[in-house]
C-alpha positions in Angstrom: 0.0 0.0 0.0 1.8 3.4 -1.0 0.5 6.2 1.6 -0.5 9.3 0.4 -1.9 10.9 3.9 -1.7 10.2 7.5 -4.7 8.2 7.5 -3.0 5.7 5.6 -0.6 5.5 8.0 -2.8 4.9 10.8 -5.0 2.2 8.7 -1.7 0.4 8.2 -0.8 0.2 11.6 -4.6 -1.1 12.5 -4.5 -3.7 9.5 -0.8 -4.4 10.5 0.0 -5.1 14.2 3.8 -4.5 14.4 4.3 -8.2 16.4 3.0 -9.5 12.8 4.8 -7.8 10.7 8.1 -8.0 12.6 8.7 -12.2 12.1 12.4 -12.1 13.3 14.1 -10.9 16.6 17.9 -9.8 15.0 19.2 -8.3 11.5 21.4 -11.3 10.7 17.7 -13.1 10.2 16.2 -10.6 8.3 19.0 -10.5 5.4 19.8 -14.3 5.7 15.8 -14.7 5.3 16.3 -12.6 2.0 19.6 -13.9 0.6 18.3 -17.3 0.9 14.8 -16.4 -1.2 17.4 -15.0 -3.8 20.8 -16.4 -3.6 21.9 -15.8 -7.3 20.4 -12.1 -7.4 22.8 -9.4 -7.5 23.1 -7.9 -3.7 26.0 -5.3 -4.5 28.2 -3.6 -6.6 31.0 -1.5 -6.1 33.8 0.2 -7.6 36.5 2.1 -6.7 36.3 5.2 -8.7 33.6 7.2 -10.8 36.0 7.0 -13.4 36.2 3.3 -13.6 32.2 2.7 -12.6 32.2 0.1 -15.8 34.7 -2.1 -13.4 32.7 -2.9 -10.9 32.4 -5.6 -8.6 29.0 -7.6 -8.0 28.4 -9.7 -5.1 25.5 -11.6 -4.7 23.0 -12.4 -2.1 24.7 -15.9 -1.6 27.9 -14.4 -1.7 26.9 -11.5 0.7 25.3 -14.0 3.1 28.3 -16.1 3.0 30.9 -13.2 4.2 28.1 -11.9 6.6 28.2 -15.8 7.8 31.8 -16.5 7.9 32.4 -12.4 9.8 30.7 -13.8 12.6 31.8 -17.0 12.8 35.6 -15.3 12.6 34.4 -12.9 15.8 33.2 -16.3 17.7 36.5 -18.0 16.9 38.5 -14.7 19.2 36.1 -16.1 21.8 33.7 -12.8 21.6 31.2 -12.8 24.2 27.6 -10.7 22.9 27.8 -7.7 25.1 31.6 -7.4 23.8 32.1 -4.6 21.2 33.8 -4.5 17.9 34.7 -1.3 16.1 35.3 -0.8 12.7 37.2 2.4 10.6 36.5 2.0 7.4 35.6 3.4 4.1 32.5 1.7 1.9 33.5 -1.5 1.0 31.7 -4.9 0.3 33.7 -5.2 3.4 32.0 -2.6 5.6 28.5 -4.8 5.4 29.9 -7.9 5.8 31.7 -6.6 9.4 28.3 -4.6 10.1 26.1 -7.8 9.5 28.3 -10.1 10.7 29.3 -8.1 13.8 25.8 -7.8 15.0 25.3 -11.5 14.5 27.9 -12.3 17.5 28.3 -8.9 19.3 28.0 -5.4 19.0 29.3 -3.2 16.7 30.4 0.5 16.7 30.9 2.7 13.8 33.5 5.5 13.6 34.4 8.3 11.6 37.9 7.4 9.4 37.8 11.4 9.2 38.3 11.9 12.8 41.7 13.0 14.8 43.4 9.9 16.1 43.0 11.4 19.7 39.0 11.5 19.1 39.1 7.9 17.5 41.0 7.1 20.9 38.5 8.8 22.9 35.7 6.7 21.3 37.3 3.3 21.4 38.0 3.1 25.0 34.3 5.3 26.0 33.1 1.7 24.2 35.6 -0.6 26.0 36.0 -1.9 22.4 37.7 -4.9 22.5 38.6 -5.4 18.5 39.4 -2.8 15.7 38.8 -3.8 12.1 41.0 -1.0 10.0 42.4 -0.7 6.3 45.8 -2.3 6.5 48.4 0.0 5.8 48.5 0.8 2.2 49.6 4.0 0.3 47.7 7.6 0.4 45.2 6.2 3.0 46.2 7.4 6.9 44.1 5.1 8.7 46.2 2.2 10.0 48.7 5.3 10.8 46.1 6.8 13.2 45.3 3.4 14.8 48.9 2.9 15.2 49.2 5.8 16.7 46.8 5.4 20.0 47.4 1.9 20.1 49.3 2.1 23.1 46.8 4.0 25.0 43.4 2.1 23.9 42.7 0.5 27.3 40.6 -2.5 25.9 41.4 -3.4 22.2 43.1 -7.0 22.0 42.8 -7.5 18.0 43.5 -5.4 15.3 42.1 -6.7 12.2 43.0 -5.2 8.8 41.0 -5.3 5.6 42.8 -4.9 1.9 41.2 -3.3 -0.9 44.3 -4.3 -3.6 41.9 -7.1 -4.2 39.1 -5.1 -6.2 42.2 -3.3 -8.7 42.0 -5.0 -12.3 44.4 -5.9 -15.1 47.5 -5.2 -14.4 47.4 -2.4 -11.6 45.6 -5.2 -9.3 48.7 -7.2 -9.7 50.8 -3.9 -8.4 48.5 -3.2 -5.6 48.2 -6.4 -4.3 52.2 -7.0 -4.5 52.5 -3.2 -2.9 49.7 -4.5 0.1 51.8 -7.7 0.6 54.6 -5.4 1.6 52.7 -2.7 3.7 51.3 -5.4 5.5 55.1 -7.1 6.0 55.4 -3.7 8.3 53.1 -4.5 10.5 54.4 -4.6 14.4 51.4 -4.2 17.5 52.3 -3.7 21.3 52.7 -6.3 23.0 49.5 -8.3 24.0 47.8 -7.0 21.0 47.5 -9.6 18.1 47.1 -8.5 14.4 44.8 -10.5 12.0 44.2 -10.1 8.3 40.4 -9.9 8.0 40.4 -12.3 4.2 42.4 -14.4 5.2 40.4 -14.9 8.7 37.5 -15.5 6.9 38.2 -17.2 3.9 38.8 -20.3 6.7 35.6 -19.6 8.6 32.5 -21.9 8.0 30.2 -19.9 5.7 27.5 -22.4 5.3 25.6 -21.1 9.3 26.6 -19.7 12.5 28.8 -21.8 14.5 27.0 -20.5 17.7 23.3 -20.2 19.5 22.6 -16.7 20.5 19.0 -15.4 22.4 17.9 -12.3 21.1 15.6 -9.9 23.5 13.6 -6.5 22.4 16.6 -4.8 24.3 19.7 -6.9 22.7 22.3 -4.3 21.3 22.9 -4.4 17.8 24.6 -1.2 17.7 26.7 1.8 18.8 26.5 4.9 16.3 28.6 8.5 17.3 26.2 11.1 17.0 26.8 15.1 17.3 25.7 16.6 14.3 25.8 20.0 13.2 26.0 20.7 17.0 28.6 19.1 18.9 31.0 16.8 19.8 30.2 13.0 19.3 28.2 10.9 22.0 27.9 7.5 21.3 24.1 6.0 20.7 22.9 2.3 22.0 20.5 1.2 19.1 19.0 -2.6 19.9 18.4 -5.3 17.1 14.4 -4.1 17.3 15.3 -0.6 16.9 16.6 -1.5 13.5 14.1 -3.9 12.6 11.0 -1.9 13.3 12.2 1.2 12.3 13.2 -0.8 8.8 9.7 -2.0 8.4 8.7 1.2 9.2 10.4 2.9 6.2 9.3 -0.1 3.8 5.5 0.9 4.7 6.6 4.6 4.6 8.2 4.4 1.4 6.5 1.8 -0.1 7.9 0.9 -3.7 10.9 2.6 -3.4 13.3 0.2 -2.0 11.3 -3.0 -2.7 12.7 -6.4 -4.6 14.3 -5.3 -8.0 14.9 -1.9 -7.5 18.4 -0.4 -7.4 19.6 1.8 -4.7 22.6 4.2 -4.9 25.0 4.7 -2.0 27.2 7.8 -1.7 26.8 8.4 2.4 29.5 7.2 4.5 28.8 3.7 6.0 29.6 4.7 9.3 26.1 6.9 9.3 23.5 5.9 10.2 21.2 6.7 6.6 23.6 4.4 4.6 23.7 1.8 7.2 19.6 1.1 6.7 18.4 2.9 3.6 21.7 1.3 2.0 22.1 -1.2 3.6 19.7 -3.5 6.1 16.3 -2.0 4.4 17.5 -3.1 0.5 18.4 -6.6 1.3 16.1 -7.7 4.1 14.0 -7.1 0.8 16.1 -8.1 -1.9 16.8 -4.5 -3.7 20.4 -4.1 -5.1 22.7 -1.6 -3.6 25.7 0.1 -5.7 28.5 1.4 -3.7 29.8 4.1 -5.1 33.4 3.8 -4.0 35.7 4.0 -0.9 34.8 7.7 -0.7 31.3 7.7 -1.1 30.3 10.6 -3.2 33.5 12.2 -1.9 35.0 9.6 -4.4 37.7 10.9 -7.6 34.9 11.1 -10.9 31.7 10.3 -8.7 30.0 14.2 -9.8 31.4 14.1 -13.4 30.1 10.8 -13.7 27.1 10.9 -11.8 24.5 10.4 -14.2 26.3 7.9 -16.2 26.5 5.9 -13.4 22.5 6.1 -13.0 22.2 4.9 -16.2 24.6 2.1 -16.3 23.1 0.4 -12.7 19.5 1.6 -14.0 19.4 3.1 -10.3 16.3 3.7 -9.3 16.9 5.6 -6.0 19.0 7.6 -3.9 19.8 9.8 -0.9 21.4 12.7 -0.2 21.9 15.6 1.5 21.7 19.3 0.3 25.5 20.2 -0.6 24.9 16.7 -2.4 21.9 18.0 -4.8 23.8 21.6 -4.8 27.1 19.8 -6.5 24.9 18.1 -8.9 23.3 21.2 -10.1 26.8 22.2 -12.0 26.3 18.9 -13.4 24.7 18.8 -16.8 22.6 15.0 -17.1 23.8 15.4 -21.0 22.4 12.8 -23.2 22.4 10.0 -20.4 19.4 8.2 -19.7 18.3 8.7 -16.4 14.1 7.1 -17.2 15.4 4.2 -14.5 15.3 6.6 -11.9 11.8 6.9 -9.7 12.9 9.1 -6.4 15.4 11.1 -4.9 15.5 11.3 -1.1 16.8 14.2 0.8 18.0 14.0 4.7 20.6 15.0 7.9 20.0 18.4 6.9 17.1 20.9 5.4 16.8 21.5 1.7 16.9 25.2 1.0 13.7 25.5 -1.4 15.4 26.6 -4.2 17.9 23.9 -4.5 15.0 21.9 -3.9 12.9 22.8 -7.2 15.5 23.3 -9.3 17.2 19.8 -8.8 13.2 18.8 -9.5 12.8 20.2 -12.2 16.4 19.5 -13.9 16.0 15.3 -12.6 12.5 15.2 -13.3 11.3 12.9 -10.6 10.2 13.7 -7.1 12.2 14.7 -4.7 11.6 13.3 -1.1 12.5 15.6 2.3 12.6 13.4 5.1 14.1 13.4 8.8 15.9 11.6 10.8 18.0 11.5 13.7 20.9 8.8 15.4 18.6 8.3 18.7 15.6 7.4 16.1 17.7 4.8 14.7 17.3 6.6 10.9 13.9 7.9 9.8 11.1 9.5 11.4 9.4 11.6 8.8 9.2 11.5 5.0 7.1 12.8 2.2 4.8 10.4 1.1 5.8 8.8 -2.5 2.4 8.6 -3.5 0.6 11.9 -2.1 1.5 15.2 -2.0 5.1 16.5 -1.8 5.1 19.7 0.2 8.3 22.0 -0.6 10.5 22.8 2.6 8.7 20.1 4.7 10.0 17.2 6.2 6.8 15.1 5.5 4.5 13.1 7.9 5.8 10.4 10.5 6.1 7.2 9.4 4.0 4.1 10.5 4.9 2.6 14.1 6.0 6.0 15.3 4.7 9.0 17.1 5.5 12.0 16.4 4.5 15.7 17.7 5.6 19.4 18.3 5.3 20.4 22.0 6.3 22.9 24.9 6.3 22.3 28.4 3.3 23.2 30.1 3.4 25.0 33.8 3.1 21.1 35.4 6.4 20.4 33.5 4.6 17.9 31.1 4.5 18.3 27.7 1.9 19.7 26.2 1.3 19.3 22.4 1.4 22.5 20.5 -1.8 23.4 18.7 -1.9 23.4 14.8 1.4 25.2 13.0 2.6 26.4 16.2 6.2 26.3 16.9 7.4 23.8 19.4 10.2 21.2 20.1 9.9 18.5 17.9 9.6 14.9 19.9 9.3 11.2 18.8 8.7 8.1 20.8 8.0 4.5 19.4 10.2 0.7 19.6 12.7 2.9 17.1 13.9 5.2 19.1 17.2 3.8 21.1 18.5 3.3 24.5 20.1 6.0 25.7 24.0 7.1 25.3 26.7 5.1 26.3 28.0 8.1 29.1 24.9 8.5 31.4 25.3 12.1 32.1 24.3 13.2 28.9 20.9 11.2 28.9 20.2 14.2 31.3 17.0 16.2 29.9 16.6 13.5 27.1 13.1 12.3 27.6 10.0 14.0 28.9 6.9 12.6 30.0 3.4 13.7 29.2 0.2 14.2 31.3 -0.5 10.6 30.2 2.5 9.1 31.7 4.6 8.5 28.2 7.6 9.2 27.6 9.2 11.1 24.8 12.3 11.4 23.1 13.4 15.7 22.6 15.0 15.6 19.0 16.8 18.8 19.6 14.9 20.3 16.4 12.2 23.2 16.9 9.2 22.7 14.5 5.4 22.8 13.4 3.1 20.6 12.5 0.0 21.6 9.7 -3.4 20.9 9.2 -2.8 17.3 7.3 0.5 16.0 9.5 3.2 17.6 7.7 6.3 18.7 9.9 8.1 21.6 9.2 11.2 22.2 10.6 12.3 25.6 12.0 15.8 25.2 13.1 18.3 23.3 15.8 17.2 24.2 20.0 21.3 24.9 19.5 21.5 26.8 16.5 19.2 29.4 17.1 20.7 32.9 17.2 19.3 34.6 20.2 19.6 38.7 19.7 19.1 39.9 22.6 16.1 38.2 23.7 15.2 37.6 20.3 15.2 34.0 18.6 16.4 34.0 15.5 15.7 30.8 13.1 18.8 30.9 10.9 17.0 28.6 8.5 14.9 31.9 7.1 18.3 33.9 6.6 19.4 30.8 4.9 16.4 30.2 2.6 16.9 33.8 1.5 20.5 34.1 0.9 20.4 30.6 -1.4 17.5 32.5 -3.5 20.5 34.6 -4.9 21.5 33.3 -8.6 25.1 33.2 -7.6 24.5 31.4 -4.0 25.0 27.5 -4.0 24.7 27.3 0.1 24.5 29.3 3.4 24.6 29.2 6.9 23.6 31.5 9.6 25.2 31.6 13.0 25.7 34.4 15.8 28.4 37.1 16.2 29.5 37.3 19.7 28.1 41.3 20.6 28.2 42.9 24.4 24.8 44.3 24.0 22.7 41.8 21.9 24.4 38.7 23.4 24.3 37.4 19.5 24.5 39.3 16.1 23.3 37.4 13.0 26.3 36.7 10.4 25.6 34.7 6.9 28.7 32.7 5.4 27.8 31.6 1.8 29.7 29.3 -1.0 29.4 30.9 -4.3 28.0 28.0 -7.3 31.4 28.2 -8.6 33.5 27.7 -6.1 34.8 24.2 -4.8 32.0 21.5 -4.7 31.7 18.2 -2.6 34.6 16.3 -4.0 35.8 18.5 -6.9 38.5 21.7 -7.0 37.8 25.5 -6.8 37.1 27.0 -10.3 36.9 30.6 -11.1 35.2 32.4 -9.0 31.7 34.8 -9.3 31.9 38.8 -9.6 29.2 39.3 -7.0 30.3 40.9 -3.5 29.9 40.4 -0.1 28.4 44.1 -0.4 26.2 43.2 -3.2 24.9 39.7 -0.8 24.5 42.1 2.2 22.1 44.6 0.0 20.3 41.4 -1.5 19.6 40.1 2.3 18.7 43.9 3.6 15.8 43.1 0.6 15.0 39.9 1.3 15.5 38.9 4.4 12.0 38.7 5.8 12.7 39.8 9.7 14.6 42.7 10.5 15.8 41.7 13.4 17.2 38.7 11.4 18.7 40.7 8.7 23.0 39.5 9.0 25.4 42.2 9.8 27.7 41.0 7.6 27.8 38.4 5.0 31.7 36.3 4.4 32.0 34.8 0.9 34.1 31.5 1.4 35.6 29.2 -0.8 33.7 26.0 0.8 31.8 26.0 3.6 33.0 23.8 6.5 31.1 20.3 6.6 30.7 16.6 8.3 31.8 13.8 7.1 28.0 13.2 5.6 28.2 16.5 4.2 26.0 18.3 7.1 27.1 22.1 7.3 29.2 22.0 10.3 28.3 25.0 12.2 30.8 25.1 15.2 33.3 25.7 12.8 31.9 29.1 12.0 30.6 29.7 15.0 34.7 29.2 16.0 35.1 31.9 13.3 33.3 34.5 15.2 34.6 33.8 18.8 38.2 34.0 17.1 37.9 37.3 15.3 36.6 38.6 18.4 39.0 38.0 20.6 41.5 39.3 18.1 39.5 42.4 17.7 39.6 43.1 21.7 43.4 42.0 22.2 44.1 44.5 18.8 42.3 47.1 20.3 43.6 47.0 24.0 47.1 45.8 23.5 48.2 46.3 19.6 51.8 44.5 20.3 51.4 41.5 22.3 52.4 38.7 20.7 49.3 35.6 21.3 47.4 33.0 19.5 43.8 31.7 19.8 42.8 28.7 19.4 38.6 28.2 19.9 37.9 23.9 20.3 34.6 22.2 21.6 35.5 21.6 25.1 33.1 18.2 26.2 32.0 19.9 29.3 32.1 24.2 28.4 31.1 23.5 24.5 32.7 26.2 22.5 36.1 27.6 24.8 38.2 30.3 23.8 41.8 29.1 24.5 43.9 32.2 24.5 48.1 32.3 24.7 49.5 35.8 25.7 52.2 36.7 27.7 50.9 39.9 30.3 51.3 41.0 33.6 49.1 40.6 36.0 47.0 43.9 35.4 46.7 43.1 31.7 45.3 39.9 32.3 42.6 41.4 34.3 41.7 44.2 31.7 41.3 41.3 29.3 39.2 39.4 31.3 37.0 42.3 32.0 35.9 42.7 28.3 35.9 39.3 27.1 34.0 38.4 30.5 30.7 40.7 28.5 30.2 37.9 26.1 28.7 35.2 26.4 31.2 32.9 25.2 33.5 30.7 27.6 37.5 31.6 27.4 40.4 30.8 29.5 44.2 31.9 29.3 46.8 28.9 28.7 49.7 30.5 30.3 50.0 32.8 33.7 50.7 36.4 33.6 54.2 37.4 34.1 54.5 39.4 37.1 56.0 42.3 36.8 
């Protein structure tokens, strides 16, 4: 049944008890049901550049169940117990969803970052007490097994180091070269002591692929999964997601977005496989229901030749969906579809972060299919909201909640219940339902989390402010974090945002506050021009517009004065996540920087000092300032730094004169 409106939704759930639809109790059952309904199907492809898309790899669903098989069998021979944890740093590989699969089979799994500082990777590993590491062996232009060699010595509870080769997927006569350059990388290898090294193909290729060499009972709260979460917002926390997390909230999105990801379709994947969107919509959803995913290489869309091949590779793999996020859809803009044929493909889905409206109708209107906003979140498990495929697509919104899940805008009433807001008022937005996960892994930050109603249910607080309309459509107004507050005033940066990316030469923006002794907060705009560096590509010539002519064009269009930036900075890329979120610390980082520069300048013009602004885990944003001064310096500084709002604090002592 494709749903057009919320009542669809809500006859589903009637017709469809959740216990009945939901036949299995863990995700190795789900796909090993599938694979074994379709063993000779195609399950994957893959290949390691957008240039070289007509080398792929295919895997089928016998072959995929076998390595998902022989993974866990692998982590049962190291003598893994279930509540032990195994990490894994890699890029998308065949190899990724056979440790994911196959690591929730035996244990748990947690999924990292490879973009992240060593010391954060560190930070994680030993927060999870993980007990193995599955890495890229050491190989040429790829730092990974350097950063795990790095904070080896100081990972409290990682035994087993196992390393994964990609040499193997090269053809013709550059395979032979990679694979004799691996076998000598690999030679290299030396662990601390106590720490054993294995190489993850040749581990497997031994293990029984035919069933699990172990009996495991599965419960409603049996952990599947530990994802890092953080956002736009912060630094990461680490989520607990269960095996019925991901199982209902993957049936969920198969009613949700019924025909979209069903048998014989053919889904794209360009989001990293440590996220949670690529990990279901990619990944579990597709072949617990026998779609074909292609893997579009190591990088994702980051990959060399992904954009300038982009719709070349639609038509080769007849794809007939995908997901992305808006600098995604922006990048693909300055690429022309040319005479490929794209008639295979039947939906585009857009997540992580809201679609600025205009990117939004013009990659419509140049694809020619529908484009589908949804939401999501980490503590959600993946989706939430989407736009239904067969009903109306409402520009700017987020959709309606998917079956199996509640979802509503509320405020705290003066009980301290929540209260749900009345029709398009603005509220924060909360979910509840078996999707939505455990807590984090650090207790003290599942302070504030959930909030009960006058009923007695509890209710997850997404973080996001929103409304809901007349018919169940969520829009979303803008992160609790992320709003600008000018002096008293709350400003959603979204609307600055929406207007600046109106502007012909505009391909993004983002909004964030200017530390100001009066307002508390000033509204700034930082905006990437369309011809300046995309996702994966290099800078090109630049446009003639001005950061004068932007600040006029948002004096016009801006629609609240008090929102109205008070200065606009043109930059060659705007800062993003590793998903390709806009990553608004970083400019927020910006501001704190050049005004502490500003007030040093200004009150001591030859002091020698550097700044450096980080997110401090228990201040958030901190000034971290190095100057040399006396005593009575130091407490002229800390007089006007102390009227902001921001935290600061000075590395060195004054010298005492």
């Amino acid at each position: 049944m494709k749903i057009a409106s919320l009542s669809d939704i809500e006859q589903i759930e009637k017709d469809h008890p959740l216990d009945q639809v939901i036949t299995v109790d863990n995700t190795y059952a789900a796909i090993a049901n599938s694979a074994k309904q379709r063993p000779d199907q195609r399950a994957l492809s893959f290949f390691l550049t957008g240039d070289d898309h007509q080398k792929e790899t295919n895997i089928s669903y016998g072959e995929l169940l076998k390595k998902i098989t022989q993974t866990a069998n692998m982590l049962d021979g190291l003598g893994l117990k279930e509540d032990d944890v195994v990490a894994y740093i890699l890029p998308n590989l065949p190899e990724t969803h056979y440790v994911i699969w196959g690591g929730e089979a035996k244990c748990r799994i947690l999924a990292i970052n490879p973009l992240l500082e060593a010391s954060q990777i560190q930070s994680l590993l030993n927060s999870a007490k993980a007990k193995v590491l599955i890495t890229m062996n050491p190989m040429p232009k790829m730092d990974l097994w350097q950063k795990v060699e790095q904070i080896l010595p100081n990972l409290d509870t990682v035994q087993t180091v196992i390393g994964v080769d990609i040499a193997h997927y090269v053809q013709g006569f550059g395979g032979l070269v990679a694979k004799v350059l691996q076998s000598i990388k690999k030679r290299s290898i030396r662990l601390p002591k106590k720490r054993q090294y294995i190489d993850f193909l040749s581990a497997i290729a031994t293990a029984n692929g035919d069933s699990l060499d172990f009996k495991r009972t599965f419960t409603k709260d049996t952990i599947s999964s530990l994802f890092c979460t953080g956002g736009t917002t912060g630094l990461p926390k680490i989520a607990l997601r269960t095996h019925r997390n991901e199982l209902v909230n993957a049936t969920s999105v198969l009613y949700g977005a019924a025909g979209m990801l069903d048998a014989g379709k053919t889904i794209l994947c360009g989001l990293p496989l440590f996220h949670v969107n690529a990990t279901l919509i990619t990944g579990l959803i597709p072949f617990m229901n026998g779609a074909t995913v292609v893997l579009v290489t190591p990088q994702g869309f980051r990959g060399k030749g992904v954009f300038e091949n982009f719709w070349q590779i639609v038509e080769r793999f007849k794809v007939t969906t995908f997901s992305g996020v808006p600098t995604v859809y922006s990048t693909l803009l300055q690429h022309p579809i040319g005479d490929s044929d794209i008639s295979s493909l039947e939906y585009c889905m857009c997540g992580a972060a809201p679609m600025p409206v205009e990117i939004f109708k013009s990659v419509e209107t140049m694809i020619g299919v529908k484009l589908l906003e949804g939401y999501g979140l980490t503590e959600g498990t993946c989706v939430s909201s989407i736009n239904p495929t067969a009903g109306e697509t409402r520009v700017g919104s987020i959709g309606i909640r998917i079956p199996y899940q509640q979802m509503m805008c509320a405020l705290i009433d003066e009980n301290g219940t929540l209260a749900r807001c009345a029709t398009d008022q603005i509220g924060s937005v909360y979910i509840r339902g078996e999707n939505v996960f455990v807590g984090y892994i650090e207790s003290h930050q599942n302070e504030g989390l959930w909030q009960k109603d006058s009923y007695g249910d509890s209710w997850l607080n997404t973080g996001d402010m929103g409304r809901q309309d007349q018919q169940g459509y969520f829009w979303l107004t803008g992160r609790q974090k992320e709003l600008i507050i000018r002096s008293g005033h709350n400003i959603e940066p979204k609307i600055i945002e929406e207007a600046m990316c109106r502007h012909p030469d505009v391909a993004i923006a983002a909004a964030v506050g200017k530390p100001d002794i009066k307002a508390g907060e000033l509204p700034v705009c930082y905006v990437q021009l369309l011809s300046t560096k995309t996702l994966s590509g290099p800078a090109v010539s630049g446009k003639s517009v001005t950061e004068h002519d932007l600040l006029e064009y948002a004096k016009a269009n801006v629609p609240e004065r008090a929102a109205i930036p008070k200065a606009i900075h043109i930059i060659p890329e705007l800062p993003l996540t590793a998903v390709g979120k806009i990553f608004k610390p970083k400019l927020q980082m910006l501001e704190i920087e050049k005004c502490v520069k500003d007030i040093i300048s200004n009150l001591m013009p030859d002091t020698t000092y550097s700044i450096n602004v980080i997110q401090d885990k228990r201040l958030g944003l901190l000034a971290c300032i190095d100057i040399k001064v006396n005593e009575a310096q130091l407490n002229e500084l800390n007089t006007h730094l102390g009227q902001y709002t921001f935290k600061f604090k000075f590395e060195e002592a004054p010298n005492k004169k």
